[in-house]
C-alpha positions in Angstrom: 6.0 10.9 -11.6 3.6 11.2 -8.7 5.7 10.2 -5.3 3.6 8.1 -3.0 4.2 6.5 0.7 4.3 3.2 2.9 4.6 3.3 6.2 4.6 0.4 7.9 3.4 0.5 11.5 2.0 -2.7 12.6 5.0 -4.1 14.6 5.1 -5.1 18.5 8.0 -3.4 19.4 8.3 -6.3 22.2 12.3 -5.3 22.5 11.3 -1.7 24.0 9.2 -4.1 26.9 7.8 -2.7 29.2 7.2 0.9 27.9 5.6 -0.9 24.5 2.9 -2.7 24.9 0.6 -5.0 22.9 -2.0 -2.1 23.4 0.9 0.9 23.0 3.7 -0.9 20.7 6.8 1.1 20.2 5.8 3.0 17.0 3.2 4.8 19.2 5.6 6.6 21.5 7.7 9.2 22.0 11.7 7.5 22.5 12.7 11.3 21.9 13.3 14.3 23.6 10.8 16.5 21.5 7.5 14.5 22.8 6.5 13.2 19.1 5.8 9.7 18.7 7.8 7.8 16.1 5.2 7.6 13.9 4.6 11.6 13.9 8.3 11.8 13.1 8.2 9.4 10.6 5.5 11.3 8.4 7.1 14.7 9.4 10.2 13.4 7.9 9.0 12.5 4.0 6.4 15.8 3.7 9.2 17.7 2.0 8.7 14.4 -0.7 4.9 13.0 -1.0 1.9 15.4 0.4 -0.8 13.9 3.4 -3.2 12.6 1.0 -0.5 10.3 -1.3 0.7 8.9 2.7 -0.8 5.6 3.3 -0.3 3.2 6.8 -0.3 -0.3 7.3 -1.1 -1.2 10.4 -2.7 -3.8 12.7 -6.5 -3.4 12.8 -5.8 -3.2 16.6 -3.9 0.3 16.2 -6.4 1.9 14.1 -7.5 4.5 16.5 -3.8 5.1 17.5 -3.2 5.9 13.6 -6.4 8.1 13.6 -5.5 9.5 16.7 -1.2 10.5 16.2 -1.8 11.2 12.4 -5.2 13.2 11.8 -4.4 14.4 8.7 -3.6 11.0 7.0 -7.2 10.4 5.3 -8.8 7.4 7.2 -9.2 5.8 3.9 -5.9 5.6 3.6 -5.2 3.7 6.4 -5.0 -0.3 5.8 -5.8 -2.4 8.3 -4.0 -6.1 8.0 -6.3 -8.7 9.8 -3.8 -10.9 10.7 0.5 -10.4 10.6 2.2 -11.7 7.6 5.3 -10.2 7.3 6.2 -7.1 5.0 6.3 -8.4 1.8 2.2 -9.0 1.8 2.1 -5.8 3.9 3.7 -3.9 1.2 1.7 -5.8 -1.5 -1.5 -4.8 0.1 0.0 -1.2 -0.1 0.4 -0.8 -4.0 -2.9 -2.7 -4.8 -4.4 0.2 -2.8 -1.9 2.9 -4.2 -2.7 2.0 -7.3 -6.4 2.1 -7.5 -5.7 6.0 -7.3 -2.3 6.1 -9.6 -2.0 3.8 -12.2 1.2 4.1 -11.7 3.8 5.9 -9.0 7.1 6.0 -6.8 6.5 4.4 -3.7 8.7 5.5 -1.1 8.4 2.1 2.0 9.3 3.6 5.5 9.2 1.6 8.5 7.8 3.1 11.5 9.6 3.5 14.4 13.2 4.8 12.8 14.8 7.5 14.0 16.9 9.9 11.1 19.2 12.7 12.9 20.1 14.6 9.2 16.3 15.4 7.5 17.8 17.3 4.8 20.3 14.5 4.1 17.6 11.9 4.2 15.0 14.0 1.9 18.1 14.5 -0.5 19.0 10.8 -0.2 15.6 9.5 -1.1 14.7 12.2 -4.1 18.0 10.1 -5.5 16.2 7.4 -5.2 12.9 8.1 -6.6 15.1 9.5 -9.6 16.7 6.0 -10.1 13.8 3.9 -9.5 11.7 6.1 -12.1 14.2 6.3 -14.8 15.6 2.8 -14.6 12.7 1.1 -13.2 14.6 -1.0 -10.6 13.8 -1.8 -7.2 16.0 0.6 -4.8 16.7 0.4 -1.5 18.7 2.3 1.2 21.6 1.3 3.0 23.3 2.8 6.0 27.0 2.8 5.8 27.8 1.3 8.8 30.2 2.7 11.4 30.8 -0.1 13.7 30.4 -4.1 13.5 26.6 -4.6 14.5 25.3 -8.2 14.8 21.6 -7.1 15.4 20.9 -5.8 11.5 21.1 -7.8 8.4 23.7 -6.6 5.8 23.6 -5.6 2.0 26.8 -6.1 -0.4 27.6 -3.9 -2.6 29.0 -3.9 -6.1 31.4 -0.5 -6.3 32.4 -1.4 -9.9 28.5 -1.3 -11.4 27.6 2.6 -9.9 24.8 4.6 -11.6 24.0 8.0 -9.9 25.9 7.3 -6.6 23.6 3.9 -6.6 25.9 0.7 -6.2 24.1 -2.2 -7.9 23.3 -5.1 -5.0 25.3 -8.4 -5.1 23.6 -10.1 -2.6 21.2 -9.6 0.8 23.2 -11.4 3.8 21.5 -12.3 7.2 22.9 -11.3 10.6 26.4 -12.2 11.0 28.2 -13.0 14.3 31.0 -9.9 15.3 34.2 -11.5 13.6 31.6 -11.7 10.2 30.6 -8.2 10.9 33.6 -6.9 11.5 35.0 -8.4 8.4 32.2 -6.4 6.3 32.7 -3.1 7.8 36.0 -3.4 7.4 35.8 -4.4 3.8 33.9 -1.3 3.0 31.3 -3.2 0.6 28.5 -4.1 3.2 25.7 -1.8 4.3 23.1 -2.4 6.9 19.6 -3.3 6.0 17.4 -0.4 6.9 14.1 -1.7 5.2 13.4 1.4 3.7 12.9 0.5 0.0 12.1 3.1 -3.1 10.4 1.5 -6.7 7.9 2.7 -9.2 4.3 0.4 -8.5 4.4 -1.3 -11.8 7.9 -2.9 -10.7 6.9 -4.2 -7.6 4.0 -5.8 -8.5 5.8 -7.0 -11.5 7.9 -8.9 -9.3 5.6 -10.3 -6.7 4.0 -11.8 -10.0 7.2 -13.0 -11.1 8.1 -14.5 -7.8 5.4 -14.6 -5.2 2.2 -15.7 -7.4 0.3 -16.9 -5.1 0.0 -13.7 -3.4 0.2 -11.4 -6.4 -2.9 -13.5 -7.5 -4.7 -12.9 -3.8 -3.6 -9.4 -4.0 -5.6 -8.9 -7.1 -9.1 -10.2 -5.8 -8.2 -7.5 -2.8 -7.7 -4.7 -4.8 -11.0 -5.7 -7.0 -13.0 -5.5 -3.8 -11.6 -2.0 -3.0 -14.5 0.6 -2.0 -16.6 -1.9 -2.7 -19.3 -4.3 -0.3 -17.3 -6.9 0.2 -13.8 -5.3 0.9 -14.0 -6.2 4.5 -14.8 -9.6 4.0 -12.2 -10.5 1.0 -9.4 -9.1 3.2 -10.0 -10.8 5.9 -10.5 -13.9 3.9 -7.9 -13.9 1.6 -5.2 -12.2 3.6 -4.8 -14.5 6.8 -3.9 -17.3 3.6 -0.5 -15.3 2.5 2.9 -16.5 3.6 4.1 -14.8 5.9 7.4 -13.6 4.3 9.9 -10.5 4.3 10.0 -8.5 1.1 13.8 -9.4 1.4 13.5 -12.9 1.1 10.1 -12.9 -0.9 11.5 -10.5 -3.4 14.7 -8.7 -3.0 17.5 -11.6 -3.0 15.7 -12.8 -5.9 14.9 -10.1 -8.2 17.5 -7.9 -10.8 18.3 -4.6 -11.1 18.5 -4.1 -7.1 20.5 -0.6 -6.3 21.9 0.6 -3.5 21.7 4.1 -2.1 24.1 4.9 0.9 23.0 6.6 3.4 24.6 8.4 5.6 21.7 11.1 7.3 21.8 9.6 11.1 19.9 6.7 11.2 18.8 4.3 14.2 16.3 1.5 14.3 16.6 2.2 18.0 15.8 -1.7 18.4 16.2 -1.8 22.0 16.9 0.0 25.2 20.7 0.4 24.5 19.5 2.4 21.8 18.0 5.3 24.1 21.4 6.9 25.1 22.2 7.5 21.4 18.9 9.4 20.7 18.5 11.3 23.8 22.1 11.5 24.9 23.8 10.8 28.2 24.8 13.2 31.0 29.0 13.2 32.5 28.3 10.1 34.3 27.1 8.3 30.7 23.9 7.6 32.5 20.3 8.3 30.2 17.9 9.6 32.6 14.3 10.2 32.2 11.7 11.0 35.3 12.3 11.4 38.7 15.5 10.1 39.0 18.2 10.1 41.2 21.0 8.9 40.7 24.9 8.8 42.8 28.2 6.8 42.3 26.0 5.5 39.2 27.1 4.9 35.6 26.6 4.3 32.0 22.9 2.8 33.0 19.6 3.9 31.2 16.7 4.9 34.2 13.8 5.7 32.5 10.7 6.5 34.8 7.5 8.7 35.0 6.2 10.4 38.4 7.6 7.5 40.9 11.0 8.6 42.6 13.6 6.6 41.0 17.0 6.1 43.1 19.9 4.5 41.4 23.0 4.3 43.9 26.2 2.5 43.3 24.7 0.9 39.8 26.9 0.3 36.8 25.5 -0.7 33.0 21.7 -1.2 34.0 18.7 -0.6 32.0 15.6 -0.1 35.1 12.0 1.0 33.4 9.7 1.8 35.7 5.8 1.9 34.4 2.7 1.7 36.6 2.2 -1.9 36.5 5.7 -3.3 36.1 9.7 -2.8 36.4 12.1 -4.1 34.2 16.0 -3.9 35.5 18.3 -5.5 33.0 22.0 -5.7 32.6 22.8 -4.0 29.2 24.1 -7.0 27.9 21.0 -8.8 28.5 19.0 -6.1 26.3 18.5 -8.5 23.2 17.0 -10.9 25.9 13.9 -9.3 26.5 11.7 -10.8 24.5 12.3 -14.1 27.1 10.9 -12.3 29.5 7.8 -11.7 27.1 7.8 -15.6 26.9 7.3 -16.4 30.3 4.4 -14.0 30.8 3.1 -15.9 28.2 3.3 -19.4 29.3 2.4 -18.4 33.2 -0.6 -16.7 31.8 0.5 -13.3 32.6 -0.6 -12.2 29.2 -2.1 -8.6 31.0 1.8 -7.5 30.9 2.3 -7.5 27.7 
Protein backbone atom coordinates (compact mmCIF):
# COMPACT_ATOMS: atom_id res chain seq x y z
CA UNK A 1 0.00 0.00 0.00
CA UNK A 2 1.14 3.38 -1.03
CA UNK A 3 3.04 5.05 2.31
CA UNK A 4 2.10 8.73 2.63
CA UNK A 5 3.21 11.64 5.26
CA UNK A 6 1.98 14.34 7.89
CA UNK A 7 4.03 16.60 9.15
CA UNK A 8 2.80 18.84 11.44
CA UNK A 9 4.51 22.15 11.68
CA UNK A 10 2.38 24.84 12.79
CA UNK A 11 3.33 25.07 16.54
CA UNK A 12 4.80 28.26 18.37
CA UNK A 13 7.58 26.72 20.00
CA UNK A 14 7.09 29.61 22.72
CA UNK A 15 9.25 27.19 25.34
CA UNK A 16 12.59 27.67 23.03
CA UNK A 17 11.69 31.86 23.72
CA UNK A 18 13.67 33.94 22.65
CA UNK A 19 15.42 32.11 19.80
CA UNK A 20 11.69 31.09 18.42
CA UNK A 21 9.68 33.55 17.48
CA UNK A 22 6.06 34.11 16.40
CA UNK A 23 7.70 35.00 12.97
CA UNK A 24 10.67 32.10 13.33
CA UNK A 25 8.84 29.36 15.68
CA UNK A 26 11.11 26.53 16.77
CA UNK A 27 10.36 24.04 13.86
CA UNK A 28 12.14 26.70 11.64
CA UNK A 29 15.56 26.40 13.21
CA UNK A 30 18.49 24.72 13.52
CA UNK A 31 18.72 23.32 17.61
CA UNK A 32 21.60 21.01 15.96
CA UNK A 33 25.10 20.98 15.36
CA UNK A 34 24.76 20.12 11.53
CA UNK A 35 22.90 23.69 10.61
CA UNK A 36 19.52 21.90 9.31
CA UNK A 37 16.41 23.18 10.70
CA UNK A 38 14.12 20.68 12.36
CA UNK A 39 11.85 20.57 9.78
CA UNK A 40 14.72 19.61 7.11
CA UNK A 41 15.60 16.85 9.49
CA UNK A 42 12.27 15.78 9.87
CA UNK A 43 11.59 15.11 6.10
CA UNK A 44 15.21 13.83 5.69
CA UNK A 45 14.42 11.33 8.31
CA UNK A 46 11.11 9.40 6.61
CA UNK A 47 12.65 9.58 2.69
CA UNK A 48 13.89 6.06 3.10
CA UNK A 49 9.74 5.45 3.71
CA UNK A 50 7.37 7.83 1.54
CA UNK A 51 9.05 9.82 -1.59
CA UNK A 52 8.75 14.15 -1.83
CA UNK A 53 5.65 14.16 -3.65
CA UNK A 54 3.38 11.62 -1.06
CA UNK A 55 5.00 14.40 1.91
CA UNK A 56 2.39 16.76 2.90
CA UNK A 57 2.70 19.89 5.75
CA UNK A 58 0.31 21.40 7.91
CA UNK A 59 1.21 24.47 8.81
CA UNK A 60 0.07 27.98 9.88
CA UNK A 61 -0.79 30.12 6.75
CA UNK A 62 1.73 32.48 8.47
CA UNK A 63 4.77 29.98 7.84
CA UNK A 64 4.00 29.28 4.29
CA UNK A 65 7.05 30.90 2.85
CA UNK A 66 9.24 29.31 5.56
CA UNK A 67 7.82 25.77 4.32
CA UNK A 68 8.47 26.87 0.66
CA UNK A 69 11.55 28.23 1.60
CA UNK A 70 13.38 25.00 4.06
CA UNK A 71 11.58 22.31 2.00
CA UNK A 72 11.65 23.17 -1.93
CA UNK A 73 11.00 20.02 -3.05
CA UNK A 74 7.71 19.39 -1.08
CA UNK A 75 5.22 20.37 -4.02
CA UNK A 76 3.47 23.71 -2.87
CA UNK A 77 0.28 22.00 -3.36
CA UNK A 78 0.96 19.88 -0.89
CA UNK A 79 1.36 22.28 1.64
CA UNK A 80 -1.99 22.98 3.85
CA UNK A 81 -2.36 26.01 5.25
CA UNK A 82 -4.75 25.95 8.63
CA UNK A 83 -6.44 29.47 8.94
CA UNK A 84 -6.82 29.44 12.36
CA UNK A 85 -5.07 26.72 15.34
CA UNK A 86 -7.27 23.92 16.29
CA UNK A 87 -5.34 21.44 17.75
CA UNK A 88 -4.00 18.18 15.93
CA UNK A 89 -6.83 16.17 15.62
CA UNK A 90 -8.58 18.66 12.91
CA UNK A 91 -4.94 19.33 11.65
CA UNK A 92 -4.58 15.76 10.94
CA UNK A 93 -8.27 15.47 9.60
CA UNK A 94 -7.53 18.22 7.15
CA UNK A 95 -4.46 15.98 6.20
CA UNK A 96 -6.28 12.69 4.99
CA UNK A 97 -9.18 14.64 3.24
CA UNK A 98 -6.34 16.02 1.21
CA UNK A 99 -4.29 12.61 1.05
CA UNK A 100 -7.05 11.15 -0.06
CA UNK A 101 -8.24 13.05 -2.96
CA UNK A 102 -4.91 11.48 -4.61
CA UNK A 103 -5.10 7.82 -2.78
CA UNK A 104 -8.21 6.44 -2.18
CA UNK A 105 -6.72 4.87 0.27
CA UNK A 106 -2.94 4.83 2.06
CA UNK A 107 -0.61 4.50 5.20
CA UNK A 108 -0.26 7.75 6.74
CA UNK A 109 2.77 8.06 8.64
CA UNK A 110 1.89 11.64 11.34
CA UNK A 111 5.27 13.22 12.38
CA UNK A 112 5.50 16.23 14.46
CA UNK A 113 7.88 18.79 13.47
CA UNK A 114 10.37 19.77 15.59
CA UNK A 115 11.65 16.04 17.05
CA UNK A 116 14.87 15.11 17.12
CA UNK A 117 15.65 11.02 16.40
CA UNK A 118 19.49 10.12 17.12
CA UNK A 119 19.16 6.24 15.50
CA UNK A 120 17.62 6.82 11.60
CA UNK A 121 17.96 3.32 10.77
CA UNK A 122 16.25 2.29 14.06
CA UNK A 123 13.46 4.79 13.47
CA UNK A 124 12.88 3.81 9.60
CA UNK A 125 12.87 0.17 10.82
CA UNK A 126 10.58 1.01 13.69
CA UNK A 127 7.98 2.72 11.61
CA UNK A 128 7.97 0.10 8.40
CA UNK A 129 6.64 -2.11 11.60
CA UNK A 130 4.16 0.03 11.82
CA UNK A 131 2.85 0.66 8.48
CA UNK A 132 2.92 -3.37 8.38
CA UNK A 133 0.52 -3.47 11.43
CA UNK A 134 -1.63 -0.71 10.60
CA UNK A 135 -2.18 -2.13 6.84
CA UNK A 136 -2.78 -5.67 7.73
CA UNK A 137 -4.83 -5.21 10.88
CA UNK A 138 -6.25 -1.86 10.06
CA UNK A 139 -5.70 -0.39 13.59
CA UNK A 140 -4.61 2.92 14.60
CA UNK A 141 -0.77 2.66 15.71
CA UNK A 142 1.18 4.80 17.40
CA UNK A 143 4.76 5.09 18.73
CA UNK A 144 6.01 5.03 22.07
CA UNK A 145 9.43 5.85 23.53
CA UNK A 146 10.51 3.54 26.27
CA UNK A 147 11.29 5.85 28.77
CA UNK A 148 14.56 5.90 30.56
CA UNK A 149 13.92 8.25 33.37
CA UNK A 150 10.72 9.65 35.26
CA UNK A 151 9.68 12.75 33.03
CA UNK A 152 6.74 14.83 34.16
CA UNK A 153 6.75 17.05 30.98
CA UNK A 154 5.33 14.11 28.42
CA UNK A 155 2.07 12.34 28.66
CA UNK A 156 2.28 8.57 29.10
CA UNK A 157 0.81 5.43 27.15
CA UNK A 158 0.07 1.95 29.14
CA UNK A 159 0.77 -0.89 27.67
CA UNK A 160 -0.83 -4.33 27.65
CA UNK A 161 2.39 -7.01 27.38
CA UNK A 162 -0.06 -9.88 27.49
CA UNK A 163 -2.00 -8.84 23.97
CA UNK A 164 1.50 -8.55 21.60
CA UNK A 165 1.17 -8.80 17.77
CA UNK A 166 4.44 -8.17 15.81
CA UNK A 167 6.39 -6.53 18.74
CA UNK A 168 3.10 -4.18 18.93
CA UNK A 169 1.59 -4.13 22.57
CA UNK A 170 -2.17 -3.41 22.34
CA UNK A 171 -2.94 0.15 24.34
CA UNK A 172 -4.76 0.02 27.68
CA UNK A 173 -5.23 3.48 28.20
CA UNK A 174 -3.63 7.21 27.29
CA UNK A 175 -2.66 8.92 30.74
CA UNK A 176 -1.93 12.71 31.10
CA UNK A 177 1.24 14.13 32.72
CA UNK A 178 1.87 12.71 36.06
CA UNK A 179 3.69 14.39 38.91
CA UNK A 180 7.56 12.48 39.62
CA UNK A 181 6.29 9.94 42.35
CA UNK A 182 3.45 8.96 39.40
CA UNK A 183 6.15 8.92 36.93
CA UNK A 184 8.48 7.20 38.60
CA UNK A 185 5.94 4.56 39.48
CA UNK A 186 5.38 3.96 35.53
CA UNK A 187 8.92 3.64 34.56
CA UNK A 188 9.46 1.56 37.11
CA UNK A 189 6.62 -0.65 36.25
CA UNK A 190 7.83 -1.18 32.84
CA UNK A 191 4.30 -0.83 31.18
CA UNK A 192 4.20 3.00 30.38
CA UNK A 193 5.67 4.66 27.41
CA UNK A 194 5.91 8.31 26.65
CA UNK A 195 3.62 9.99 24.14
CA UNK A 196 5.60 10.92 21.19
CA UNK A 197 2.63 12.06 18.86
CA UNK A 198 3.86 10.26 16.10
CA UNK A 199 0.89 8.10 14.98
CA UNK A 200 0.91 5.35 11.89
CA UNK A 201 -2.90 4.20 10.32
CA UNK A 202 -4.26 3.42 6.90
CA UNK A 203 -6.73 6.67 5.70
CA UNK A 204 -9.85 4.74 5.66
CA UNK A 205 -9.37 4.06 9.58
CA UNK A 206 -8.85 7.38 10.59
CA UNK A 207 -11.47 8.89 8.96
CA UNK A 208 -13.59 6.03 10.03
CA UNK A 209 -13.11 7.08 13.41
CA UNK A 210 -13.33 10.80 13.32
CA UNK A 211 -16.91 9.77 11.93
CA UNK A 212 -17.36 7.45 14.63
CA UNK A 213 -16.36 9.88 17.24
CA UNK A 214 -15.83 13.51 16.16
CA UNK A 215 -18.96 13.98 13.65
CA UNK A 216 -19.12 17.22 13.60
CA UNK A 217 -15.83 17.58 12.18
CA UNK A 218 -15.72 14.52 9.95
CA UNK A 219 -18.91 16.18 8.55
CA UNK A 220 -16.89 19.77 8.00
CA UNK A 221 -14.00 17.87 6.77
CA UNK A 222 -16.05 16.52 3.93
CA UNK A 223 -17.41 19.91 2.48
CA UNK A 224 -13.36 20.81 2.63
CA UNK A 225 -12.26 18.02 0.81
CA UNK A 226 -15.29 18.66 -1.91
CA UNK A 227 -13.93 22.10 -2.47
CA UNK A 228 -10.35 20.77 -3.12
CA UNK A 229 -8.74 22.33 -6.36
CA UNK A 230 -11.72 23.87 -6.82
CA UNK A 231 -13.03 27.98 -6.70
CA UNK A 232 -14.05 28.03 -3.60
CA UNK A 233 -11.36 26.04 -1.60
CA UNK A 234 -9.98 29.12 -0.06
CA UNK A 235 -13.10 30.29 1.13
CA UNK A 236 -14.67 26.93 2.60
CA UNK A 237 -11.48 26.46 4.67
CA UNK A 238 -11.47 29.41 6.04
CA UNK A 239 -15.08 29.25 6.79
CA UNK A 240 -15.54 25.97 7.93
CA UNK A 241 -12.28 25.42 9.70
CA UNK A 242 -12.10 28.29 12.33
CA UNK A 243 -15.77 26.28 13.60
CA UNK A 244 -13.76 22.80 14.64
CA UNK A 245 -12.98 22.08 18.24
CA UNK A 246 -9.99 22.62 18.95
CA UNK A 247 -8.97 19.09 20.18
CA UNK A 248 -5.85 16.61 20.40
CA UNK A 249 -6.16 13.48 18.26
CA UNK A 250 -5.51 11.90 21.72
CA UNK A 251 -8.40 12.92 23.37
CA UNK A 252 -10.60 13.37 20.14
CA UNK A 253 -9.79 9.93 19.02
CA UNK A 254 -7.23 7.82 20.53
CA UNK A 255 -8.50 7.17 24.25
CA UNK A 256 -11.58 6.42 22.67
CA UNK A 257 -11.10 4.29 19.75
CA UNK A 258 -10.19 0.09 19.64
CA UNK A 259 -7.59 -1.71 18.23
CA UNK A 260 -4.89 1.03 19.49
CA UNK A 261 -1.07 -0.64 19.21
CA UNK A 262 1.79 0.21 20.56
CA UNK A 263 5.20 0.27 18.87
CA UNK A 264 8.33 0.80 21.23
CA UNK A 265 10.69 2.85 20.29
CA UNK A 266 13.81 2.89 21.22
CA UNK A 267 15.92 4.99 17.99
CA UNK A 268 16.98 8.24 20.28
CA UNK A 269 14.22 10.38 20.51
CA UNK A 270 13.82 14.12 22.01
CA UNK A 271 10.97 16.47 21.75
CA UNK A 272 13.76 18.87 22.79
CA UNK A 273 10.71 20.85 24.56
CA UNK A 274 12.82 23.38 26.08
CA UNK A 275 16.25 24.78 26.64
CA UNK A 276 17.33 21.91 29.11
CA UNK A 277 16.90 20.00 26.13
CA UNK A 278 19.97 21.61 24.13
CA UNK A 279 22.84 19.91 26.19
CA UNK A 280 21.44 16.39 25.17
CA UNK A 281 21.41 17.23 21.42
CA UNK A 282 24.50 19.10 21.00
CA UNK A 283 26.43 17.81 24.01
CA UNK A 284 28.32 19.55 26.72
CA UNK A 285 32.03 20.29 27.08
CA UNK A 286 34.22 18.97 30.72
CA UNK A 287 32.71 21.78 32.62
CA UNK A 288 28.95 20.36 31.50
CA UNK A 289 28.41 23.71 30.06
CA UNK A 290 26.51 23.87 26.18
CA UNK A 291 28.12 26.64 24.51
CA UNK A 292 27.16 28.23 21.32
CA UNK A 293 28.75 31.81 19.90
CA UNK A 294 31.14 33.87 21.24
CA UNK A 295 31.39 32.67 24.45
CA UNK A 296 33.52 32.72 27.27
CA UNK A 297 33.17 31.16 29.96
CA UNK A 298 35.55 30.49 33.62
CA UNK A 299 34.80 28.91 37.04
CA UNK A 300 31.29 28.24 35.05
CA UNK A 301 29.15 25.05 35.07
CA UNK A 302 26.50 22.94 33.80
CA UNK A 303 24.75 26.31 32.22
CA UNK A 304 23.53 26.50 28.52
CA UNK A 305 25.10 30.07 26.80
CA UNK A 306 23.80 30.16 23.50
CA UNK A 307 24.76 33.45 21.55
CA UNK A 308 25.57 34.73 17.92
CA UNK A 309 28.39 37.44 17.15
CA UNK A 310 28.03 39.46 20.61
CA UNK A 311 30.93 38.43 23.19
CA UNK A 312 29.25 36.44 25.73
CA UNK A 313 31.14 36.17 29.28
CA UNK A 314 29.92 33.70 31.81
CA UNK A 315 32.15 33.92 35.12
CA UNK A 316 31.40 32.17 38.33
CA UNK A 317 27.78 30.98 36.95
CA UNK A 318 26.29 27.65 37.91
CA UNK A 319 22.90 25.96 36.12
CA UNK A 320 21.86 28.98 33.96
CA UNK A 321 20.31 29.05 30.63
CA UNK A 322 21.43 33.00 29.00
CA UNK A 323 20.21 33.46 25.19
CA UNK A 324 21.39 36.22 23.74
CA UNK A 325 19.52 37.47 20.27
CA UNK A 326 19.62 40.97 18.74
CA UNK A 327 16.71 42.35 20.45
CA UNK A 328 16.49 40.45 23.73
CA UNK A 329 18.29 38.26 26.56
CA UNK A 330 16.84 35.63 28.38
CA UNK A 331 18.90 34.38 31.65
CA UNK A 332 16.99 31.58 33.46
CA UNK A 333 17.78 29.29 36.23
CA UNK A 334 17.35 25.69 34.68
CA UNK A 335 14.78 24.96 36.92
CA UNK A 336 12.75 27.79 35.89
CA UNK A 337 12.88 26.42 32.05
CA UNK A 338 9.23 25.16 32.00
CA UNK A 339 8.44 28.86 33.10
CA UNK A 340 9.05 30.57 30.10
CA UNK A 341 6.01 30.83 28.65
CA UNK A 342 5.23 33.51 31.86
CA UNK A 343 7.49 35.54 30.54
CA UNK A 344 5.60 35.33 27.03
CA UNK A 345 2.51 36.42 29.19
CA UNK A 346 3.72 39.56 30.39
CA UNK A 347 4.97 40.81 27.07
CA UNK A 348 1.64 40.16 26.25
CA UNK A 349 -0.36 42.05 28.72
CA UNK A 350 2.37 45.18 28.77
CA UNK A 351 1.86 45.29 25.08
CA UNK A 352 5.33 44.16 24.32
CA UNK A 353 3.80 41.88 21.65
CA UNK A 354 7.11 42.95 19.14
CA UNK A 355 9.09 40.26 21.40
CA UNK A 356 7.46 37.58 20.72
Amino acid sequence: MKKTALIMAGGKGERFWPKSRQSLPKQFLSLTNDGKTMIQLTVERILPLVSLEDIYIATNTNYKHLVLEQLPGIPAENILCEPVGRNTAPCIGLGAVHIQRKYEDAIMIVLPSDHLIKYNDIFTETLANACDVAEINANLVTIGITPNYPETGYGYIKADKNKQLKKTYSVERFVEKPDFNLAKTYVESGDYYWNSGMFIWKLSSILENMKNFMSDTYNGLLKIQAAIKTPEEENVLKNIFPEFVSDSIDYGIMEKASGIYLIPGNFGWDDVGSWLAVERVKGTDDAQNTLTGNVIALNTSHCTIEGKKRLIAALGLKDLIIVDTDDALLIADKNSAGDIKKILAVLRDTDRENYL
